[in-house]
N, C-alpha and C positions, 0 to 999 in steps of 0.2 A: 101546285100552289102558284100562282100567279103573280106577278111581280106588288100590284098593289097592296095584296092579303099580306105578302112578306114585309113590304115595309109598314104598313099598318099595325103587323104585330112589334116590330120591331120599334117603333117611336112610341107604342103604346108599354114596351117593359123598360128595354134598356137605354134609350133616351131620355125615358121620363125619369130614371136612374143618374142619368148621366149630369141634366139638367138642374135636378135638386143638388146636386153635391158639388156642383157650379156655383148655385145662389147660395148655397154655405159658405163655399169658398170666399166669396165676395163679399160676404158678411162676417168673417171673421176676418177678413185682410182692412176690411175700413173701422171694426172693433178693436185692430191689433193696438197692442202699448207703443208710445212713442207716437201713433199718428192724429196724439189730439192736437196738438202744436199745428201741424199740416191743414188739416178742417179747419181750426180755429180764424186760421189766417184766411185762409177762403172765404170762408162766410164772413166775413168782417171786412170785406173789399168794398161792396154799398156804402160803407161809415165811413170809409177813409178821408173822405172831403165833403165835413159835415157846414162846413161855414161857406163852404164857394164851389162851384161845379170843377170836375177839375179841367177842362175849358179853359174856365176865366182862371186858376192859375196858373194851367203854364201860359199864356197871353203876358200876364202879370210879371212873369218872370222873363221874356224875352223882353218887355219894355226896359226893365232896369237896367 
């Protein structure tokens, strides 16, 4: 068997194996309890300087 056949069979069982239970992994680690607080704050980073760039205010606050 030839080096290509071998790993051909190989990423075609047990990688494909290995890779699913990866993207579980990673789907239950960002589903876990406790890390809606963690997301929440992320995704809410866009909002957080809904009245002025935040630019203009730290500018605004070294003037003062």
């Amino acid at each position: 068997m030839d080096l290509y056949s071998l790993l051909r069979e190989f990423a075609d069982s047990w990688m494909l194996l290995a890779l699913f239970l990866f993207f579980v992994g990673v789907i239950l680690w960002v589903l876990r309890p406790g890390s809606t607080k963690t997301y929440r704050d992320t995704a809410n980073i866009p909002f957080r300087h809904e009245k002025a760039p935040a630019q203009a205010e730290a500018n605004a606050r070294k003037e003062a």
